[in-house]
N, C-alpha and C positions, 0 to 999 in steps of 0.2 A: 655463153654458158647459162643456160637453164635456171631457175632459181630451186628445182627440185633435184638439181645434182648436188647442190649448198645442202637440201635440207637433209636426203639421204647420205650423205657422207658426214654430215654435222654429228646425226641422230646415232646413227648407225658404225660408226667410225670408220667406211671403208673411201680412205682417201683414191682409191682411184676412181672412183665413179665422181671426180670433182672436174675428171680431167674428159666426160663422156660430152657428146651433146644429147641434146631432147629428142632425139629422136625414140623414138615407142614401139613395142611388137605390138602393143592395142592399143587401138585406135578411139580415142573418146568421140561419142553422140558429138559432142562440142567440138572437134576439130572439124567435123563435116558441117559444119552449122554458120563456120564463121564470116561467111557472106550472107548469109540471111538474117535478114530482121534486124531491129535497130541494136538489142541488148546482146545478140550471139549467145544467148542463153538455152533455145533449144528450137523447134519445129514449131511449136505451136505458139501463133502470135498472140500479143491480148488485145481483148476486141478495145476502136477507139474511144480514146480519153474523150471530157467534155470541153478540155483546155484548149484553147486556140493554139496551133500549128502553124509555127514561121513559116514564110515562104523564100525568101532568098538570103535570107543570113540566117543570125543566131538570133539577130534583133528582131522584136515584132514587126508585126507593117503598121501597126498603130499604136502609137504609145498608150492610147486609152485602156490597151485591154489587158485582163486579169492576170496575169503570169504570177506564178507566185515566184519564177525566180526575179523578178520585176514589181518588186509590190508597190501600190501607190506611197509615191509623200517620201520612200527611202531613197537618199544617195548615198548611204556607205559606201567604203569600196574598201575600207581597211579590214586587215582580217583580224579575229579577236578568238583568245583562246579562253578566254579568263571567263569569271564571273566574278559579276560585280556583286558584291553584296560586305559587310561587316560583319562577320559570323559570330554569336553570341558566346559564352564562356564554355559552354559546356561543349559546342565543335571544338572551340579552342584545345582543350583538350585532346579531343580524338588527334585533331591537326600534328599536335607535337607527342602523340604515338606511333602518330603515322612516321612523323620525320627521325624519329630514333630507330625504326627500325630497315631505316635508309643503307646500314650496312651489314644486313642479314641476318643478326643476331638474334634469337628465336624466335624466327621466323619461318613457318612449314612454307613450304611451295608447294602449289597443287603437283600432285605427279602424272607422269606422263601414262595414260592407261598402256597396261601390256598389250592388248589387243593389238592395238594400233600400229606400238613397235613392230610386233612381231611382223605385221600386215604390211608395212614399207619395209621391212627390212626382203622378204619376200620378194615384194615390186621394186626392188634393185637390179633385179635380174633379167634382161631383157625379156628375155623366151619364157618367164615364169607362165606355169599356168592357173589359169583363171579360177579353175574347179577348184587348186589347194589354198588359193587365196580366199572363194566364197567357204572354206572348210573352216580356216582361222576366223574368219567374220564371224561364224555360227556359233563357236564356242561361248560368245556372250550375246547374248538377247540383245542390251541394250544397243550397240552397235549393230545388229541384225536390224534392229527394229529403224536408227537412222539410215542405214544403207537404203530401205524396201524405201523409206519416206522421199530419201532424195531422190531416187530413180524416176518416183511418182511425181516429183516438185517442178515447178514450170521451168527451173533451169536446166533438164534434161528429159522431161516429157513426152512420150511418143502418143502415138494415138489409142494404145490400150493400157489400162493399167496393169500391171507386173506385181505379181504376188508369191513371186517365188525370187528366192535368196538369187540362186547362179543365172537367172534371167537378170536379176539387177546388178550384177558385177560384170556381167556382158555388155549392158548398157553403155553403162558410167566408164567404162575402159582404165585401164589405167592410169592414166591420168587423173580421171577424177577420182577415182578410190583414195588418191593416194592425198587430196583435195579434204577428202570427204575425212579419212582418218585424222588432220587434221584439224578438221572443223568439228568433231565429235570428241576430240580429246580440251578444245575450249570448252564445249559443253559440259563437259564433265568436269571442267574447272571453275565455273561460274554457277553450276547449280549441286558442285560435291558438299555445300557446306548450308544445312537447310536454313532458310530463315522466312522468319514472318512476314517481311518487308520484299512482300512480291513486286510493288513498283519498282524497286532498287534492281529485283533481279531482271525485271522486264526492261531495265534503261541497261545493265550491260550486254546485255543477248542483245536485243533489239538495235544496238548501236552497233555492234559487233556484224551483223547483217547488213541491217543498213551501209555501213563501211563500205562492206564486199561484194556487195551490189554494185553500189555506184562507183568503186575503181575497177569493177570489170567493164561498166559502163564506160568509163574515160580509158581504157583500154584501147579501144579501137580507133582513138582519134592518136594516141601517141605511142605506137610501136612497143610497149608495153606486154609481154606474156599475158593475155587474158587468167591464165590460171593463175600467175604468177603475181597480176593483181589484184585478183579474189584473196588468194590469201594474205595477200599486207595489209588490207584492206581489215581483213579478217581481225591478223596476230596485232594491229600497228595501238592500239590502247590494251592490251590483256594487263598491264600494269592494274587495272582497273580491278581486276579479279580480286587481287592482293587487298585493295582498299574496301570491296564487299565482303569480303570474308573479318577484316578486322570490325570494319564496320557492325557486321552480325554479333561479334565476340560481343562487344561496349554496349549492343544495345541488348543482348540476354543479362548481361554484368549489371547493367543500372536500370534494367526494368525501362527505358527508355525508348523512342522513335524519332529516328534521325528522318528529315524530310528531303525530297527530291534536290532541294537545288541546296542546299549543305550538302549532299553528298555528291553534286556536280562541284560542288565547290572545294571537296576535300580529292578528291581525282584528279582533279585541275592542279590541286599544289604534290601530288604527288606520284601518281600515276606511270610520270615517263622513269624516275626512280625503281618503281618496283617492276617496272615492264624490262627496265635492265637488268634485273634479278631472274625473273621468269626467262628469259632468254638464254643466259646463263645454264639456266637450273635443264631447260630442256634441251639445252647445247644448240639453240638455232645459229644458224650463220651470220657471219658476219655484219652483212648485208640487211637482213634484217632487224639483226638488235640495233644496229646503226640506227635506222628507221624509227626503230618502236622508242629508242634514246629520242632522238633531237627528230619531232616531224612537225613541231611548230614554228620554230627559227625559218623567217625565209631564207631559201637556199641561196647560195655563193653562183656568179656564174659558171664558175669553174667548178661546183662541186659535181661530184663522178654521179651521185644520186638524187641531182637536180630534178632531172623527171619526176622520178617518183614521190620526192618532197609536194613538188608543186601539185603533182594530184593528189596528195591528201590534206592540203592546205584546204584545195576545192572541195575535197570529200567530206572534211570536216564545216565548211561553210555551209553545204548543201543541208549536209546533216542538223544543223542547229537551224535553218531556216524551215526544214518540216518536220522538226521536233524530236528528234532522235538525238540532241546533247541541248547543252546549256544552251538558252532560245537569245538568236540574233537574228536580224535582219540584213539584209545589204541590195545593192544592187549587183548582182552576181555578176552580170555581163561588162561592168566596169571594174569589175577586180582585175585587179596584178597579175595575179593568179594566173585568171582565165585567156587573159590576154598573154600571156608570155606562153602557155601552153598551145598558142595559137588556137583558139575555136572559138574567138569573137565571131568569126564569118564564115563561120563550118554551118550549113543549115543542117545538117543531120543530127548537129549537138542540141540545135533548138527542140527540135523533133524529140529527143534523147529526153528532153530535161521537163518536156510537155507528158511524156508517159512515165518518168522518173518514179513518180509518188505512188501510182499504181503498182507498180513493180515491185519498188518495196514493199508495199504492204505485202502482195499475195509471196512473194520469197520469203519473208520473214512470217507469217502465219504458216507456212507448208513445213518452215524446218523448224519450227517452234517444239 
């Protein structure tokens, strides 16, 4: 079962689509795509990285050389979520507003834009058509405007660009609309609430990308729905939103500037809290609040969401190791993690994690 029959029958309330499988009238660029290229993100490769390229495993052929998921002098192998730091009095603070409002009490949630609903509520229907879905898209710019951007973005890029609405809803197919509606309704949840403190907003977006990069990346080595983990990847910190937004409130309230790693550090204590609120609030499925709950606990052998734990444990490693959360190092290839997901001696992963940084970047500047 699908993770978009959870989220349409969540969102939308029609329990029987819980009981469909994925199968599609439209066909996503990305279902055709998914044996080419290393990321399955679209047609058109990126030209190569300067990083040196395993050749029979995951490991170099020479320990000498520059890998940043092998940096010199490190052997971590344990994963860490925290940050280290003693936060002065006045985080203190924010800390235990953040922690009071652990049981929702006046506390807005971002809402879920109508657009959006409307537009999966629509793509419930096998045989919908495309024309009355790029119709609903239109009625608000700003989601016209993320539509045209991702059609154009290297994770579904063809060889001309597309400047027209129902050319990009033809593209992306349903499956990614319904991807995309998703990813445009965080957006609107990370940047509905304006604030000064542009680094803060660049470290949730920017994270929130990075994420869903990289577990649609680890996708194709564990049987995982590519779409399926773009968006965990996506939803799996949106607690994060909750603690920007208060964040914002405390520093207009006291004329104040909270700095980057206090405010990795007040996410860190509370984030998976308000991620279970936000889940709630937008009615996701089970399955995923589970996730966006508890994805830094190493998982149980027997737990049913083992996979997907363990790739966001990596996701989250990767992430702090090129700067997109609280900065750690390790030696990736000797993780838990990585080994229990099997892709110590997958060379395609090497390959994956030598063009990794590139990719980020350009996905995350195209849907910025």
């Amino acid at each position: 079962m699908g993770l978009w029959d959870w989220i349409l029958g969540a969102i939308i309330g029609d329990e029987g689509s819980r009981g469909r499988d994925r199968a599609d009238s439209s066909v996503s660029v990305l279902d055709d795509a998914t044996d080419d290229g290393l990321f399955e993100f679209g047609a058109d490769p990126l030209p190569p990285t300067t990083l040196p390229l395993p050749t029979n495993s995951a490991e170099t052929a020479d320990e000498g050389d520059a890998c940043w998921w092998k940096p010199p002098g490190v052997d971590r192998t344990d994963y860490t979520s925290g940050v280290d730091m003693d936060p002065p009095a006045e985080i203190r603070v924010v800390e235990e507003l953040l922690v009071s409002h652990f049981d929702g009490h006046d506390l807005a949630m971002p809402p879920f834009p109508q657009v959006a609903e409307r537009v999966l509520k629509q793509l419930r229907d096998r045989k919908c058509n495309m024309t009355q879905v790029a119709n609903l898209i239109a009625e608000d710019q700003v989601t016209t405007a993320s539509v045209l951007r991702m059609a154009n973005s290297p994770l579904y890029r063809g060889l001309d660009k597309i400047t027209s609405l129902q050319q990009s809803v033809t593209r992306l197919g349903a499956n990614a609309v319904r991807t995309l509606m998703m990813h445009h309704s965080l957006k609107a949840a990370v940047f509905g609430k304006k604030s000064s403190n542009e680094s803060l907003i660049d470290l949730v977006w920017g994270g929130s990308l990075a994420s869903a990069t990289v577990m649609r990346t680890l996708a194709k080595f564990t049987g995982i729905d590519a779409e399926d983990a773009f968006l965990i990847g996506l939803m799996h910190d949106i607690g994060n939103v909750i603690v920007l937004r208060t964040v914002t409130e405390e520093e207009r309230r006291f004329r104040m500037t909270i700095d980057v790693r206090s405010f990795e550090y007040l996410c860190h204590v509370s984030h998976q809290e308000f991620g279970e609120l936000v889940a709630d609030a937008w009615k996701l499925p089970e399955r995923v609040k589970a996730l966006i709950c508890d994805h830094h606990t190493y998982p149980a052998i027997d737990d049913p969401l083992r996979t997907e734990r363990l790739m966001l444990i990596v996701t989250d490693m990767i992430n702090q190791m090129l700067g997109y959360g609280p900065e750690a190092q390790y030696d990736l290839l000797g993780t838990r993690a990585v080994e229990d997901l099997g892709l110590l001696n997958s060379p395609l992963f090497g390959r994956c994690l030598a063009e990794l940084p590139l990719k980020i970047e350009e996905i995350t500047k195209s849907l910025a």
